[in-house]
C-alpha positions in Angstrom: -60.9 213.9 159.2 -62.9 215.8 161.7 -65.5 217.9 162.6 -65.3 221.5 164.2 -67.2 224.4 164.9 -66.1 228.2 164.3 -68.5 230.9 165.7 -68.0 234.4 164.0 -67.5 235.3 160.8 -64.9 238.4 161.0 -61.3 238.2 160.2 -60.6 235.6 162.8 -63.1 233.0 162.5 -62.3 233.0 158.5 -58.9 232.3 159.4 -59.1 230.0 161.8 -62.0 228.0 159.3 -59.3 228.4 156.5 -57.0 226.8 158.7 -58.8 224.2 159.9 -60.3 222.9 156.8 -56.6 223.2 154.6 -55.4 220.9 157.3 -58.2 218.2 156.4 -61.1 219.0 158.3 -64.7 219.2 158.3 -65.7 222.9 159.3 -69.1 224.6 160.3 -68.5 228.5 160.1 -71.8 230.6 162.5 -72.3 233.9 161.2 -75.4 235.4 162.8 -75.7 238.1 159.9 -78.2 238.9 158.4 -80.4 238.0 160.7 -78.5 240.1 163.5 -76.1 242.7 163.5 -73.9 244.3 165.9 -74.4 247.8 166.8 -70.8 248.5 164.3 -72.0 246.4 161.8 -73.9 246.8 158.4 -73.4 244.3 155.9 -74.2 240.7 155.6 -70.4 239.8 153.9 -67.8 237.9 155.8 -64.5 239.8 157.3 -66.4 243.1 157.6 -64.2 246.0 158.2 -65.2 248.6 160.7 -62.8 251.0 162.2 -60.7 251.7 159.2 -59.8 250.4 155.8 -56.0 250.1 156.8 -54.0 247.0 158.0 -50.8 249.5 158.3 -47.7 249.7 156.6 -46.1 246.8 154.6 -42.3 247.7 155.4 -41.0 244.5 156.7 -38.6 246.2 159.3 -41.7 247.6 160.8 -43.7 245.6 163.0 -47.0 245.4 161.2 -45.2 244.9 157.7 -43.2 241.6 160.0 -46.5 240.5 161.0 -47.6 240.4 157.5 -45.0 238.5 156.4 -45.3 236.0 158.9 -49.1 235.6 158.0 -48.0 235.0 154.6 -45.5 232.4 155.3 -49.0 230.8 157.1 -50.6 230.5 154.4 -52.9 233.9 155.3 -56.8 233.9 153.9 -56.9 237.3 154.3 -53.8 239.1 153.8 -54.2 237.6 150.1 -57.6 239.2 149.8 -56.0 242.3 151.1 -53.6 242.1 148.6 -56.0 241.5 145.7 -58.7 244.5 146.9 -56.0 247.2 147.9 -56.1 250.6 147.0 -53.2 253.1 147.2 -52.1 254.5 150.4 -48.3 255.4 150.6 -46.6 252.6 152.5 -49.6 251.3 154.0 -52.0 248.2 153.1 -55.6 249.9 152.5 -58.5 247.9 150.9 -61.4 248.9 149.5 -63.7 247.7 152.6 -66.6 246.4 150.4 -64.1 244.4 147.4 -62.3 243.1 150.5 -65.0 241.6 152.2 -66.6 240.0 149.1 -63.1 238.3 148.4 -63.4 236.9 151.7 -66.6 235.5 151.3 -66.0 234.2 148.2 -63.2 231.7 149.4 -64.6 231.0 152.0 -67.8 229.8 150.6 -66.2 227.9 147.6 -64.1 225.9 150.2 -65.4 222.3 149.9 -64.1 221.7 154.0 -66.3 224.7 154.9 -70.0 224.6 155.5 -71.0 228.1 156.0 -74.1 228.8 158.5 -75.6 232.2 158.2 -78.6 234.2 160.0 -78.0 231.9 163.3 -76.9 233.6 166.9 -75.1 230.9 168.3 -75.6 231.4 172.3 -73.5 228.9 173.8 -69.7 227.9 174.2 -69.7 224.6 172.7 -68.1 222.1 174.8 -65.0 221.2 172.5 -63.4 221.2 168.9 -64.1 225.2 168.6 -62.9 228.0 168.1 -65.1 230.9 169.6 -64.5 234.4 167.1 -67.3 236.5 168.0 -65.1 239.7 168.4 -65.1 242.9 170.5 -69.3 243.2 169.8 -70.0 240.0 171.0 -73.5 239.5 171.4 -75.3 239.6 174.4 -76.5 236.4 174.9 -72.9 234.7 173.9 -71.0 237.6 176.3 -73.3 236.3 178.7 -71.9 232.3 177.9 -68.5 233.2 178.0 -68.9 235.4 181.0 -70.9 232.1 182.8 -67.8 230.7 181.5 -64.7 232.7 182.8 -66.1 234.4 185.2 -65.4 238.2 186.5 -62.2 238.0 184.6 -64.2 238.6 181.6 -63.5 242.5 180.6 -64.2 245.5 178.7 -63.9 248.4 176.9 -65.2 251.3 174.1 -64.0 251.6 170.3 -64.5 254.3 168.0 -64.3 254.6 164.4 -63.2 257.8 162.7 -66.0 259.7 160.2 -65.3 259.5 156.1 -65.8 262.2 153.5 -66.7 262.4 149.9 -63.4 263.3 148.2 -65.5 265.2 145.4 -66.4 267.6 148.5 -63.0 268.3 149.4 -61.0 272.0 148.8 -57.8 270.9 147.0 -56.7 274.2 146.8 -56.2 274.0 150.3 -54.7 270.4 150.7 -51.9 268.4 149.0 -51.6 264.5 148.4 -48.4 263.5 150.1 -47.0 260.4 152.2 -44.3 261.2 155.0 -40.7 261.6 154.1 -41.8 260.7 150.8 -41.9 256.8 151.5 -44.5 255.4 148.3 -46.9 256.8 146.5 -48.1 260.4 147.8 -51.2 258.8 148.6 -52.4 261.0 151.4 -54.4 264.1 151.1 -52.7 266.3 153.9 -54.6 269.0 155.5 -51.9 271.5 157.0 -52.7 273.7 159.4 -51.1 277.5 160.6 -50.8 277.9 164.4 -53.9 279.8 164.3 -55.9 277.5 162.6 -54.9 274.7 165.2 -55.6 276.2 167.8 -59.1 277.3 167.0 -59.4 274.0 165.9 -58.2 272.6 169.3 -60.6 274.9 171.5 -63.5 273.7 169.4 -62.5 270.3 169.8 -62.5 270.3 173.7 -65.7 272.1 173.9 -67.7 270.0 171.6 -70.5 268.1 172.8 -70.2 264.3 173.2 -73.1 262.0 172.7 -74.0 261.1 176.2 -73.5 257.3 177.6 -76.6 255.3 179.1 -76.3 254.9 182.7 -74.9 251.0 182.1 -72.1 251.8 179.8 -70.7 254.8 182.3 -70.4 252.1 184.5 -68.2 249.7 182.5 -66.6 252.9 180.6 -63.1 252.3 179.9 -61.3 253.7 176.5 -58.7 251.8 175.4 -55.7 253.7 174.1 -54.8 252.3 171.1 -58.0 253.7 169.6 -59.0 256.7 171.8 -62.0 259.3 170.6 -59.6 262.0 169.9 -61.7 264.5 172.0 -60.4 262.3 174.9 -57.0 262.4 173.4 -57.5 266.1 172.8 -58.3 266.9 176.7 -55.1 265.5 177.7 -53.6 268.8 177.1 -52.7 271.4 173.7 -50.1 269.7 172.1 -51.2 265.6 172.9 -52.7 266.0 169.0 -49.9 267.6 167.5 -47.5 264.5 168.8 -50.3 261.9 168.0 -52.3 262.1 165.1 -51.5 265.8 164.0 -48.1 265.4 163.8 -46.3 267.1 161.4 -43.1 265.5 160.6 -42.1 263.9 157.7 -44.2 266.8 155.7 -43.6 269.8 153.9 -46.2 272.1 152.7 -45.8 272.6 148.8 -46.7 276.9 148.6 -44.8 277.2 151.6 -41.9 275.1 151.9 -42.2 274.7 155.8 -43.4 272.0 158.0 -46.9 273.1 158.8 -47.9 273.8 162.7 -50.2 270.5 162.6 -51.4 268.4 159.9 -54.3 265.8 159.2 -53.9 263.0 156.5 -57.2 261.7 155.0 -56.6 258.2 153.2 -58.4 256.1 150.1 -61.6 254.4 151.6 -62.3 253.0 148.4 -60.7 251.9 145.5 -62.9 254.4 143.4 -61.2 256.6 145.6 -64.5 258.4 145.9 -64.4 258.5 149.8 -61.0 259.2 152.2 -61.3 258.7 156.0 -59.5 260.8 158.4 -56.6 259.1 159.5 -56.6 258.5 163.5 -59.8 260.8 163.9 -62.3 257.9 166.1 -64.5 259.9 167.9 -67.8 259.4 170.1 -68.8 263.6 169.4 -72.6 264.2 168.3 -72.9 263.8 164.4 -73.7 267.6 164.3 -71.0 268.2 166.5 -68.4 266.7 164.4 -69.9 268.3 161.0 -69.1 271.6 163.1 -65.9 270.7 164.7 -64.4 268.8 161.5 -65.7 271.2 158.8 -63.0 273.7 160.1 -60.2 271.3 159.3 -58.4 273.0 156.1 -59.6 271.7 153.4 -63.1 270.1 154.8 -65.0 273.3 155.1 -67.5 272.1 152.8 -66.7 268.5 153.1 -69.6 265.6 153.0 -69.4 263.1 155.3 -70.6 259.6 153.9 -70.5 258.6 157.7 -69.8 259.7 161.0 -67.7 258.6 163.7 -69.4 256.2 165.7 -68.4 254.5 169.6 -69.4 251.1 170.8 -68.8 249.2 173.6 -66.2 246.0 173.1 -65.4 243.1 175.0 -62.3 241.2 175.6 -61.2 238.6 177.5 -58.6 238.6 180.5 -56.5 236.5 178.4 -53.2 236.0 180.6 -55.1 234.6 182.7 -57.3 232.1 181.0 -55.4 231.3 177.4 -52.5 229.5 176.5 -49.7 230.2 174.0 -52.5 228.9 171.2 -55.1 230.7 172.7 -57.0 227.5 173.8 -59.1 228.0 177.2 -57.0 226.4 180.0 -58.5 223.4 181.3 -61.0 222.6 178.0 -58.0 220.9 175.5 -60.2 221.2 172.7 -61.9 224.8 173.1 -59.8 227.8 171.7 -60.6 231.8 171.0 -59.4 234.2 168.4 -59.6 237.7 167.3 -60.3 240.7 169.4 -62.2 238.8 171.7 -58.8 237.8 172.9 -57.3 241.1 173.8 -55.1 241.2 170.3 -55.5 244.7 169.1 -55.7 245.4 164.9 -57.3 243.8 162.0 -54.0 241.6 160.8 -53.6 240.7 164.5 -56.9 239.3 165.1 -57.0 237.4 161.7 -53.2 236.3 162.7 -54.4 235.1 165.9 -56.8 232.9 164.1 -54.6 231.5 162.3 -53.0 230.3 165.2 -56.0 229.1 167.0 -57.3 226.9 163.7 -53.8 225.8 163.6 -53.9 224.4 167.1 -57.3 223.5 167.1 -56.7 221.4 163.8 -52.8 219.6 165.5 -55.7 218.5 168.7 -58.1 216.8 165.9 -55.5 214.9 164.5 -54.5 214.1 167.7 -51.1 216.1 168.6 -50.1 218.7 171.0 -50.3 222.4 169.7 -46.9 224.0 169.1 -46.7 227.3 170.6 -44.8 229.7 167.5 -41.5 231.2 168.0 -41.3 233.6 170.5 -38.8 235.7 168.8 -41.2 235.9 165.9 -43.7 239.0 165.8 -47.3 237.0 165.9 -45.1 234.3 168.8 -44.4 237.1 170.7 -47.8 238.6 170.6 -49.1 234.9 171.5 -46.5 235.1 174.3 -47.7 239.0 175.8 -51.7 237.3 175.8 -50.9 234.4 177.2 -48.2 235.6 180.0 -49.6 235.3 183.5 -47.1 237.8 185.2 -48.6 240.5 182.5 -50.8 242.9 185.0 -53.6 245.5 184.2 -54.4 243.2 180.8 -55.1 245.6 177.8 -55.1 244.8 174.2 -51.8 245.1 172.6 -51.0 245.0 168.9 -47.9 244.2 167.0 -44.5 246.2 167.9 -41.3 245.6 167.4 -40.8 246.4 171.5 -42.8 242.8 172.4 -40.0 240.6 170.7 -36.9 239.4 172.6 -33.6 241.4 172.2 -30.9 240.3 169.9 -28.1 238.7 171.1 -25.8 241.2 170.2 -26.7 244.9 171.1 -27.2 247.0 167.9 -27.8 251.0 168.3 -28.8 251.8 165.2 -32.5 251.6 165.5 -33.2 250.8 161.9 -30.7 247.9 161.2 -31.7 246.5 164.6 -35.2 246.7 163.4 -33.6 244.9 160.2 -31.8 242.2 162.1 -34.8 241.1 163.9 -36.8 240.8 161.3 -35.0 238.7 159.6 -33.8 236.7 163.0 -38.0 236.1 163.3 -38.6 234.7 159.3 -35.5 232.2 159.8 -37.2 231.1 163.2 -40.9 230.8 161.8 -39.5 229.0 158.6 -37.6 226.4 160.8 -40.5 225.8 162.7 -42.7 225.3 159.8 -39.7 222.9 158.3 -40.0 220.9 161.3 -44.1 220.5 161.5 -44.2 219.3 158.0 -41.5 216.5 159.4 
């Protein structure tokens, strides 16, 4: 048995303290809340959500519902909180935020290998047997360690997280509760719009005022695109919305029959269902600005909004050139990172990635070389994309099914191949998991 360190208490450093401590060691988990928040950040739990409430669909031909069934096979800390706090939403796996967070933190804390330290900013990298999870708001002291660290090729970029509404506030005369093409439970609340409505929508969208940036963070701005204020998404021209987030497919409007022009799904927040988010809607606009601008989404005129969309500044690390396939720091054998810090883009991904990292971390303790997964698996191949030194113009990537090797055989159809790699990747991760316990 021994002794490690995890800093950060989000998805990542839970997982990769779960990890560690179910493979026989002693863990100390740093959580600087409540002494200090982040600017994102509100309550003093463990595995606070912030962006959303939704760790995506479950289908396991898709790439996030592969992911999860990987994580599972992993023995996953929080996918079986998730699981025990969700609420509905269609084909998707949504949590009530709050619930989820306080199953977290109850596990955690009731783990005899884990010795949970709260209200204490670590500052400094330690020098081995770590695992560094202080995610995209790292602290400014710490950013400044790991920058010390690894040097200029220490990035970043903004986040956004999309505003939520009181359901009882909501016109239902003028919305519908439906999923796309019908998959699950009709568990949206669809807000359709007439080509009219869109584009007045649209014009007030693109001329809405923006909270402003401070000098320092105009210099550093950089949106990442996998969660782009959708003003910014918005500019990029008419119809960017109405193939992104607006998109109408898969949806027919019940007192008309027809696809609407655009549509906007809100989804369950909560599992009171007492507060619905609006599905890809991150935004940096002013807080009266997006009361204005959102209130003329149908449905919302005289909508509530329990909070507003906020942006904040994350960080991430150039990872291709500075992790391995474990995500340990090359040239420290004993110092790993995990989560977003990392570059790993979406709640199941950075708790996935410390899964890996505790995993490795805990095969160095007892004095073996970490084994890299499977590439052809979904979280191997996401391993693979962060860790891949020919991979230029780093930016976070997520899970999709486009970062996993082809199959031997060619297969057109997109859905069976989709099908066939799925279950190509559980066969791989269950042989490698056969072989570790060897």
């Amino acid at each position: 048995m021994r002794d490690a360190t995890v800093i950060g208490g989000g998805l990542a450093g839970c997982e990769a303290a779960w990890a560690l401590a179910n493979a026989g060691h002693r863990v100390t988990l740093y959580e600087m809340k409540p002494e200090k928040y982040s600017p994102a950040h509100k309550s003093p739990g463990l595995a606070e959500l912030v962006c959303s409430n939704s760790f995506k669909s479950t289908r396991p031909i898709s790439a996030a519902g592969l992911l999860k069934e990987e994580m599972a096979l992993l023995g996953s800390l929080t996918l079986e909180a998730a699981k025990e706090t969700a609420v509905s939403a269609g084909g998707a796996l949504a949590v009530d935020r709050d619930l989820f967070s306080a199953a977290v933190t109850r596990r955690v804390l009731a783990h005899p290998g884990i010795r949970v330290v709260t209200g204490q900013e670590v500052t400094q990298v330690p020098g081995e047997d770590a695992v560094v999870a202080t995610g995209p708001l790292t602290s400014p002291a710490m950013s400044n360690a790991i920058g010390a660290l690894c040097g200029e090729r220490y990035l970043s970029f903004y986040d956004a997280s999309a505003p939520i509404v009181e359901y009882d506030t909501i016109d239902h005369e003028r919305t519908f509760f439906a999923t796309r093409y019908g998959r699950g439970e009709a568990d949206y609340i669809n807000c359709p719009f007439s080509q009219p409505e869109y584009d007045a929508f649209y014009d007030a969208l693109v001329s809405a005022r923006s909270v402003e940036l401070k000098p320092f963070e105009r210099e550093y701005f950089k949106v990442y695109e996998g969660c782009m204020p959708i003003e910014v998404m918005a500019a990029r021209g008419r119809d960017t919305l109405r193939f992104g987030p607006m998109r109408p497919v898969g949806i027919q409007v019940p007192w008309t029959g027809h696809r609407p022009w655009a549509n906007i799904q809100l989804r369950k927040d909560n599992a009171g269902g007492t507060l619905y988010n609006i599905v890809g809607f991150q935004t940096n606009l002013t807080f009266p600005e997006q009361q204005r601008v959102f209130r003329m989404i149908p449905g919302l005129q005289n909508a509530r909004f329990a909070r507003y969309g906020v942006m904040h500044r994350n960080t991430f690390l150039d990872s291709p050139r500075l992790l391995d396939g474990c995500f340990g720091l090359k040239g420290r054998e004993s110092l790993f990172f995990a989560g977003q810090l990392t570059g790993v883009e979406g709640y199941m991904e950075s708790a996935a990635s410390g899964i890996v990292a505790g995993r490795a971390l805990a095969r160095r303790l007892a004095g073996k070389e970490p084994r890299p997964l499977p590439v052809d698996t979904m979280l191997g191949a996401l391993c693979h994309y962060i860790s891949d030194p020919t991979v230029t113009d780093f930016q976070p990537m997520g899970s999709n099914m486009g970062i996993l090797p082809p199959l031997a055989e060619r297969e057109r159809n997109k859905e069976l191949r989709y099908t066939k790699m799925a279950e190509r990747a559980i066969s791989s991760l269950r042989r490698y998991l056969e072989e570790e316990s060897v």
